[in-house]
C-alpha positions in Angstrom: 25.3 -1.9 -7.8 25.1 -5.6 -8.8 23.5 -6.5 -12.7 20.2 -7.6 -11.2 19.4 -4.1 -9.6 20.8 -2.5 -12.9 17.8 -4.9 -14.9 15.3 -3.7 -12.1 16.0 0.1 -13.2 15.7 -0.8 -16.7 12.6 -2.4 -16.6 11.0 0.3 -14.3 11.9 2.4 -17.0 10.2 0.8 -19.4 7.1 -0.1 -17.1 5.0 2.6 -15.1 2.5 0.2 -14.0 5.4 -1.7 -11.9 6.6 1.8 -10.8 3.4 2.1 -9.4 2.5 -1.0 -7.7 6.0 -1.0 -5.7 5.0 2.6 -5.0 2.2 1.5 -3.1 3.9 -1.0 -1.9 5.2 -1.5 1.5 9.2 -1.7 0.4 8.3 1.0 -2.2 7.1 3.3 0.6 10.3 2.3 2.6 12.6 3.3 -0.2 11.3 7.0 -1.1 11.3 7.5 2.8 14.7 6.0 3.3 16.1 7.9 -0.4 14.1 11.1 0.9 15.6 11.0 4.1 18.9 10.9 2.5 18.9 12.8 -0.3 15.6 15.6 0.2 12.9 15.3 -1.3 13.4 17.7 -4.7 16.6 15.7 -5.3 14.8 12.6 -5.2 11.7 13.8 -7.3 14.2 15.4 -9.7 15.8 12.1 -9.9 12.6 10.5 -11.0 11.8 13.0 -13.3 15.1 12.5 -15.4 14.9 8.7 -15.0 11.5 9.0 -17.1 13.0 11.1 -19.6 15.5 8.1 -20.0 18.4 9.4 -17.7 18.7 7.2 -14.2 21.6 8.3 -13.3 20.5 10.5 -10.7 18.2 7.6 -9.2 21.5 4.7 -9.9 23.6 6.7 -7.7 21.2 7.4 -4.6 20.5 3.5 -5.0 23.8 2.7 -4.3 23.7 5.3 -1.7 21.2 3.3 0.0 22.5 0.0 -0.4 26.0 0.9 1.3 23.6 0.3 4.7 22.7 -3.3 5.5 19.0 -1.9 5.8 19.2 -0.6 2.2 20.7 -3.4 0.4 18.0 -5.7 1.9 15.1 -3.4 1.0 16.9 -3.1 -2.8 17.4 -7.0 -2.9 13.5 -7.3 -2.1 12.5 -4.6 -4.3 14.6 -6.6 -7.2 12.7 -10.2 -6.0 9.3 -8.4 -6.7 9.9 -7.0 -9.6 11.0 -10.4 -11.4 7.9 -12.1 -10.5 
């Protein structure tokens, strides 16, 4: 995981109004699917539960998951675009 997607988890962290607009968004609603798909659903929501406590490791490591497919690393790069706006 590059240094930019690191800052993008950070600053989710600290921001649940940008959680939830790229949860509505259209790449948010790609990436639970796609994490969802991979991972099932109660280790993904389990994930986000400890990464609100503070604790992202669960959600760090099914990110880089993800980004190993070409599909998943564009998704995260767009997802990291957004977020700096």
């Amino acid at each position: 995981m590059d240094d930019k997607t690191r800052q993008t988890i950070q600053q989710l962290n600290q921001d649940p109004a940008t959680v939830q607009r790229l949860l509505t968004s259209q790449d948010g609603r790609r990436l639970v699917e796609m994490m969802s798909r991979a991972n099932g659903g109660a280790a993904l929501q389990q994930a986000a539960m400890s990464a609100m406590r503070g604790d992202s490791g669960q959600i760090t490591q099914m990110i880089n998951q993800l980004m190993q497919s070409p599909e998943g690393a564009a998704l995260v790069e767009r997802i990291n675009q957004a977020t700096q706006k």
